[in-house]
N, C-alpha and C positions, 0 to 999 in steps of 0.2 A: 336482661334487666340491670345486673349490677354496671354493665359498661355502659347501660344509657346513665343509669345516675351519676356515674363518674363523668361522661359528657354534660351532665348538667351541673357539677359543681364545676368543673375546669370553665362554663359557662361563666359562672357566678364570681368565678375566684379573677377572671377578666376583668366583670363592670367593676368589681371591688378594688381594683389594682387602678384603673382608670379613676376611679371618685378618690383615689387617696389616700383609701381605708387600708391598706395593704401598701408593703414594698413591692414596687413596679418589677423587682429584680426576685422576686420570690417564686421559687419552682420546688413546691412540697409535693410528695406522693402521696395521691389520695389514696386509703385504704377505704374502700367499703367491705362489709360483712355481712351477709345474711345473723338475724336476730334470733336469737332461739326462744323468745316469748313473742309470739305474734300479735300481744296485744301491743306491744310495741311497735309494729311496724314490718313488714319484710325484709330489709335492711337497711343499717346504718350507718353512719359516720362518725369516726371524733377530731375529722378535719379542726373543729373549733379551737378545740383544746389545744391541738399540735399549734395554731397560729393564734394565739392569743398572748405568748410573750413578742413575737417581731410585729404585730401589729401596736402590741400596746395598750390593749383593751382587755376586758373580763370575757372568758369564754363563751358565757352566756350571751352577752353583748353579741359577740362577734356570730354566733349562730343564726342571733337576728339577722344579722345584716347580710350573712350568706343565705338562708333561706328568702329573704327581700329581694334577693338579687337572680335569684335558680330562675333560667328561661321555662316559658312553660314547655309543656309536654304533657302527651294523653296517656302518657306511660306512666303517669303518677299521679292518685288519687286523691291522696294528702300526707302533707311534711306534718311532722312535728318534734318539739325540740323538746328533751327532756332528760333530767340531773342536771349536772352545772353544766353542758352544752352537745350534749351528744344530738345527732340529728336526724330522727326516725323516717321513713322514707315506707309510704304503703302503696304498691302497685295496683295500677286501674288491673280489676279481672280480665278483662277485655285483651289486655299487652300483655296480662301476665299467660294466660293461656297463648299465647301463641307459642311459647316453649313447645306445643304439642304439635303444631304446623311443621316447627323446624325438626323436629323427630322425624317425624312419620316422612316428611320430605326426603330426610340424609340417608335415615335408612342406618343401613349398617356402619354408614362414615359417619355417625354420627358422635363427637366426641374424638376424630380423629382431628388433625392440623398437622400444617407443615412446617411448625417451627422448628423443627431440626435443620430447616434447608438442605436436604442432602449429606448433612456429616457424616463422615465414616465412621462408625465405631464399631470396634471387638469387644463382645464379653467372652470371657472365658468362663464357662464353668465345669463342674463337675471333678472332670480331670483325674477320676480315681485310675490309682493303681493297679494293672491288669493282673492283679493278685489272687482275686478271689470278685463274686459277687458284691452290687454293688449294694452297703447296707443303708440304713434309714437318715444317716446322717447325706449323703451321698443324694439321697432323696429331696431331702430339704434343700439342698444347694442346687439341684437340677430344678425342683418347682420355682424358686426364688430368682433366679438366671434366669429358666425360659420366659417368665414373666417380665422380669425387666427389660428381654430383646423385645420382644410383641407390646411394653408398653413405648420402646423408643421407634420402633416400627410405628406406633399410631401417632407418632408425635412427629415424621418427616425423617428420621432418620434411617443413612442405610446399613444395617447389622449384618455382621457379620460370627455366627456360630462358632466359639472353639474349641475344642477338646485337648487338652495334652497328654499325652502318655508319659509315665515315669517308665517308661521300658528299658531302662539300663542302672545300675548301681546294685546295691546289696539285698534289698527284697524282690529281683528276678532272680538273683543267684538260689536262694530260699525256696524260692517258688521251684526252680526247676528241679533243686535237691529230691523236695518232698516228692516232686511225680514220681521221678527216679526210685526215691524210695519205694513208693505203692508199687509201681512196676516191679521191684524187686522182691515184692510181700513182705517188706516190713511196714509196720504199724507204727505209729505215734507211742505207745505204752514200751516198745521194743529200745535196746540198748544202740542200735543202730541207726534211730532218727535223727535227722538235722540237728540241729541246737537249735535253731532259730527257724524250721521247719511249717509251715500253716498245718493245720490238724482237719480242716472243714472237710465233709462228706465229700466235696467237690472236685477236692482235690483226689479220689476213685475216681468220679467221671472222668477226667481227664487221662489218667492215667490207663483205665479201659480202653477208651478213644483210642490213645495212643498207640496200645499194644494191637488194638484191632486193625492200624492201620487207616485211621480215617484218612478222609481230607475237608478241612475246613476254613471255610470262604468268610474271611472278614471284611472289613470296611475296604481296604487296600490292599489287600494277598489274598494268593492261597496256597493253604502249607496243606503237605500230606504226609502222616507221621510214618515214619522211618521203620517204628515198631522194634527197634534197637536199646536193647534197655543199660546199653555203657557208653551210647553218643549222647551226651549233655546237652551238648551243640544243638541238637536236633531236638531234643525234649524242652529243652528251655524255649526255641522259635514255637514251637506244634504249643507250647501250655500258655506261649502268649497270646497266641492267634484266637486258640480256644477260648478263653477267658474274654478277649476284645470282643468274641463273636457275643459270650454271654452278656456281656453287659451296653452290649446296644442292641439285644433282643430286648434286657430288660427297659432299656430307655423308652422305646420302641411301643413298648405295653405302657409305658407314664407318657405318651404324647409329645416324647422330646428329641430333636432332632438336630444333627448339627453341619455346618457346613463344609469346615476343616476338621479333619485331626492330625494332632502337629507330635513329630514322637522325640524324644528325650535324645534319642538314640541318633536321633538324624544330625543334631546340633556337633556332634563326634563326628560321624561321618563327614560330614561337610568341612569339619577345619572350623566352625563358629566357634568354639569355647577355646582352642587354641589359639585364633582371633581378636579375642576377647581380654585372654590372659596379654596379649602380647600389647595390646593400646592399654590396658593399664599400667602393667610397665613402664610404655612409651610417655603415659602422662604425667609420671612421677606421683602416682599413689598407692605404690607398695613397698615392700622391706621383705629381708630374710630374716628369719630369726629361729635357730634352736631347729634346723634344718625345712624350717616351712615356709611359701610364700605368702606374706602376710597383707592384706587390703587393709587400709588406712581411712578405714568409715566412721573414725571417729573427727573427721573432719567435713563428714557432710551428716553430723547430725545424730552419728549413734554413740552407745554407751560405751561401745569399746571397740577396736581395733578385731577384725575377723580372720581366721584363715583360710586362704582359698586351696592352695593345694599344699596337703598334708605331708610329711615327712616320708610315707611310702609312695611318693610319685600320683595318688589319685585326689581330685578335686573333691570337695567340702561341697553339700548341695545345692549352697545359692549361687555358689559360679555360674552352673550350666543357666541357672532361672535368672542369671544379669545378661546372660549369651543370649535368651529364649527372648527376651524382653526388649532385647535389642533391635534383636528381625522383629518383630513387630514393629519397634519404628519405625525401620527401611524399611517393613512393607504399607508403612502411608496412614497407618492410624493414628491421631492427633490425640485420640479419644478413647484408654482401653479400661475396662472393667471388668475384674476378677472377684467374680464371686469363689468363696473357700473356707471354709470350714476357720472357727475359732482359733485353729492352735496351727494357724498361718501366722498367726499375730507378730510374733516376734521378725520373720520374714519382712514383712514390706516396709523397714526401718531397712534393713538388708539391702532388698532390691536396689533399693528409691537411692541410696548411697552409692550401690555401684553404678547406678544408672548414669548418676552425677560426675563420680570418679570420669568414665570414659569422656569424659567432654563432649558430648556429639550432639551439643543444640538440644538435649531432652528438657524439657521445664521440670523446676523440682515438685517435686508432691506428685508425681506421674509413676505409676498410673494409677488409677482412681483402685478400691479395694470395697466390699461389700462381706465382711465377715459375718457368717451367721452361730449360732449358740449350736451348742447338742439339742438333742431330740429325746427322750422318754417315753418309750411305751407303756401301755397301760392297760390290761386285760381285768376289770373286775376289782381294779382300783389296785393290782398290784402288778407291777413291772413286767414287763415281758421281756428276757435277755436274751435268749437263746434260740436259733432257726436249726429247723433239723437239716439245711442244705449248707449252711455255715457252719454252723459249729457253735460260733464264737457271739455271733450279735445277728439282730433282726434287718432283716434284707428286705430292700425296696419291693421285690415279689410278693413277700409273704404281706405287705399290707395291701399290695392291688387286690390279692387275691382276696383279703378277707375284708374289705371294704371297696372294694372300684378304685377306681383313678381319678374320679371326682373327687369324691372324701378325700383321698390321697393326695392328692394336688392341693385343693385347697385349703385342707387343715396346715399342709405345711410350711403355703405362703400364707396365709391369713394372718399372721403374727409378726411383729419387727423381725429383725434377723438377727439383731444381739438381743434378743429376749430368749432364754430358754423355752423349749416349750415341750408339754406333755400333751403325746397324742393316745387320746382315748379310744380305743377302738370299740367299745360298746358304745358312744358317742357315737364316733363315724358311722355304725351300722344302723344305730337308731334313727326310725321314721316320726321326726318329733320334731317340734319348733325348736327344741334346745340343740338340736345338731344346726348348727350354721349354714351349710350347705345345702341341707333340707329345705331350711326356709327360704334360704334364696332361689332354689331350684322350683319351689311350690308356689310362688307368688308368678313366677313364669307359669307353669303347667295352669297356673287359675286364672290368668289371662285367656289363655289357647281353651280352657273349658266354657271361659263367659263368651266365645268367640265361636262354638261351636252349638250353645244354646241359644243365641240370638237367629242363626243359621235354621236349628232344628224348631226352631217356633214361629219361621217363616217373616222374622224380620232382621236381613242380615244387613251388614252394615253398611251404613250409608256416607262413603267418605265426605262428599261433596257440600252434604247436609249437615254431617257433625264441623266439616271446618268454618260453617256460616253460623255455629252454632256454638261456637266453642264460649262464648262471652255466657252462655247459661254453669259456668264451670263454676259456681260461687259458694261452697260449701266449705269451710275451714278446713276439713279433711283433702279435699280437693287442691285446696292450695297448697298443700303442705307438700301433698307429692307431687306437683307443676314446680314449686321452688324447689324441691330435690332436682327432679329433673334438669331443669336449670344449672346446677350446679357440676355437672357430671365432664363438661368439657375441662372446665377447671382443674375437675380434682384428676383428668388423666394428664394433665400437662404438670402437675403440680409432681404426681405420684412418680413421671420417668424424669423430671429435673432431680429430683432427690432418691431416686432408686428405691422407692418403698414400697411394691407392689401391696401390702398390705392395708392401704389408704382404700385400695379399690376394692377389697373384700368390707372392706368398715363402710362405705358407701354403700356397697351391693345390701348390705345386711340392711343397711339405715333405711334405703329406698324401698327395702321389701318392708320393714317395719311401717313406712309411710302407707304404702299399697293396701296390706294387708288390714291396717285401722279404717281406712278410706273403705275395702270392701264391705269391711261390715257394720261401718256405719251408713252407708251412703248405699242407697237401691241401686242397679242397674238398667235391668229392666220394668223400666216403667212404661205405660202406656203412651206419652209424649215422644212422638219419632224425633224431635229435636233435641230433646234433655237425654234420649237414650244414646242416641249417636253419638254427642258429645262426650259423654262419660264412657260408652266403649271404645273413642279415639284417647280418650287419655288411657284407660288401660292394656291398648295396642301401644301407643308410648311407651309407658312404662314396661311392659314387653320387651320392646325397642332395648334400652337400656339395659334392663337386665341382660337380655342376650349380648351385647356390646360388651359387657365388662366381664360377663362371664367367660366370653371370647377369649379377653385378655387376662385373664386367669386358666386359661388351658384348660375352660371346666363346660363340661353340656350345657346343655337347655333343655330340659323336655317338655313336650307338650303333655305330659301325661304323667305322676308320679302314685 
């Protein structure tokens, strides 16, 4: 509906252009809007206004003359103009229902397109440290990521999955200490712990493992522990593997999945960071100073001048991440997107500088970043900090476990990503309209139950009948969720151009909000096999929909709740 009214003023803005009314050379973008008072109309324009200084006339004026001029069309019932020139627009029932044809038609592609054309893009996310479990922060950057891939997946784009491992620098060295330690039987409380040692319960599992001799099969190895408890060497490999294995079981339980994982450690191996170092040399943006090799980013943009390799001969951490950033360009993505935790921040002024330094054709402002806030638990209105398998903070496990992966998923993308946000878990567990996810999830399951009582009362649906019938769709409630409806292609091409999975839960909630008013004000089963069919094709639609976006939020549907 909104791009026939846009065809009908571009209509209008021709004769207007032709009679004189208008410069011949005038090319505005018409914005229409769905109206949020419907006695105003379905949707509107303030075309007038935006042209009523190059025309030269009072907006009100010129609303005439564009409404005098709109081709007809049975797609629209009646214009009218109203303030000082906005241009109200109410759809024949008849057009406007066919939203529910083009549902029930696409099916599941509904709300997809291919305006990505094929682009290649990488998101990265997650990317924890194969340290310990992955905790709730960790969660939120994996529901937020897998979302943006599955929203640019429905937009035509081809994604690609990535993981990175910090598998090399100062918290593997830590890591390996502590197992060594627990191998040894000392304890965290004892005078012989690391200094910088992790304390979480997990770090016994591992350390058990170890001495038991396991072997364990991760994404890309398999290590079998040595059971040596004065080879480092060999405890540090066995408690990375172990830990990779942990936290793509945990991924694994949250629905997320990924293509590449790309390790820290590879980028050394390979000669890339020595690589690296050596074209920035070569392009004259760095110095010595005070025994350090020093990058010169305050020429593409930062606050001061950084150092890359430190005065005892090892690299500073954004080195290897300008190395890592690099193969990603030579491997062909035009397009990449890292989702990462808040306190990346100062990083991607980093990057984006070294990126630049090396001269190698990158555009600045590449590559694109999607930082999200912390996370807050909340047990009974007070915090929850501590996981008895960590130690230290609450682990993406312990909320599957205690709410699902629905709750879990969705409560964590449902929110912007710089918004902080506090996850309730009496919330997430409650069977209530105040849980989000509930209602969205309940407005599906109340579709699938008026779909199995029209069945069980011996009048099931009649497609054929409700699409000749659909003009009986005339009830205000009715339209409200046909123009929801309507709107939903939109808001997924809108949601993966701006990376904001969050637009698509505020929709899902809105359309169940439409649905659920509509069910109870408006009958279903009524006597009329035309009036009934019809209103069980639009809540098969809207079915439709919600399953589509649920999709793309990494969250059920059930028929039954």
């Amino acid at each position: 509906m909104k791009d026939t009214i846009i065809t009908l003023l571009e209509g209008a803005l021709d004769t207007l252009k032709r009679q004189g009314v208008l410069p011949a050379d005038l090319s505005p973008t018409i914005k229409v809007d769905p109206t949020r008072d419907k006695a105003h109309g379905d949707y509107a324009t303030n075309l007038a206004l935006m042209l009523a200084k190059p025309a030269g006339k009072p907006p009100r004026e010129l609303a005439e003359a564009l409404v005098g001029a709109l081709p007809e069309s049975r797609a629209v019932s009646r214009v009218e103009i109203a303030g000082p020139g906005f241009v109200n627009f109410f759809a024949a029932t008849d057009a406007a229902a066919q939203v529910v044809r083009r549902v029930l038609d696409a099916g599941d592609t509904y709300g997809r397109s291919l305006t990505g054309q094929g682009e290649k893009v990488q998101v990265e996310f997650v990317s924890a440290n194969p340290t310990g479990p992955l905790h709730v922060g960790h969660g939120r950057g994996a529901a937020i990521g897998d979302c943006i891939c599955r929203l640019l997946e429905a937009t035509g784009h081809d994604v690609t999955r990535e993981f990175y491992y910090n598998d090399a620098g100062a918290q593997i060295s830590n890591l390996a200490l502590s197992v060594q330690a627990r191998v040894q039987g000392i304890d965290p409380d004892d005078e012989g712990w690391p200094a910088d040692g992790y304390r979480g319960g997990y770090i016994i599992d591992v350390a058990n493992a170890y001495q038991a001799g396991e072997t364990v099969h991760a994404d890309d190895r398999h290590v079998t522990a040595k059971a040596d408890p004065d080879d480092l060497d060999a405890i540090r490999d066995f408690a990375v593997a172990y830990l990779r294995r942990e936290q793509d079981l945990d991924l694994r339980a949250f629905g997320v999945e990924f293509d590449v994982y790309f390790l820290e450690s590879s980028l050394y191996e390979d000669g890339k960071v020595e690589a690296t170092v050596e074209q920035l040399i070569a392009k004259g943006h760095t110095f010595e100073q005070d025994g350090a090799l020093w990058l010169r980013t305050t020429d593409f943009g930062d606050d001061k001048d950084r150092v890359m390799r430190k005065t005892d001969g090892h690299y500073t951490y954004f080195l290897p991440d300008v190395a890592y950033h690099l193969d990603k360009w030579q491997r062909g993505f035009t397009t990449v997107i890292n989702e990462q935790g808040a306190d990346h921040h100062s990083t991607v002024t980093r990057v984006r500088a070294g990126l630049q330094a090396l001269e190698a054709g990158i555009p600045p402002g590449w590559p694109d970043y999607v930082l999200h806030q912390m996370v807050m638990v909340t047990r009974s209105g007070v915090e929850v900090k501590l996981s008895k398998r960590a130690g230290s903070y609450v682990t993406v496990r312990d909320l599957i476990d205690e709410v699902g992966r629905d709750a879990t998923r969705f409560f964590l993308a449902a929110r912007r990503a710089d918004s902080q946000l506090t996850f309730d878990i009496d919330l997430a567990r409650s069977q209530s309209n105040d849980n989000p996810v509930y209602y969205v999830q309940y407005a599906h399951a109340r579709v699938c139950s008026m779909q199995r009582k029209a069945e069980a009362e011996g009048q099931p649906f009649d497609h054929g009948l409700a699409m000749e019938s659909l003009a009986l769709l005339e009830e205000d409630q009715e339209k409200a969720v046909m123009n929801r409806l309507a709107r939903y292609p939109e808001v997924v091409e809108h949601a993966a151009a701006s990376r904001e999975p969050q637009q698509i839960a505020q929709y899902l909630l809105d359309l169940a909000a439409e649905f659920h008013t509509c069910y109870n004000a408006v009958k279903v089963m009524v006597e009329d096999d035309a009036q009934r069919n019809a209103r069980l094709a639009l809540g098969l639609a809207t079915r439709q929909v919600l399953r589509n976006g649920l999709d793309l939020m990494g969250v059920g549907a059930p028929e039954e709740m």
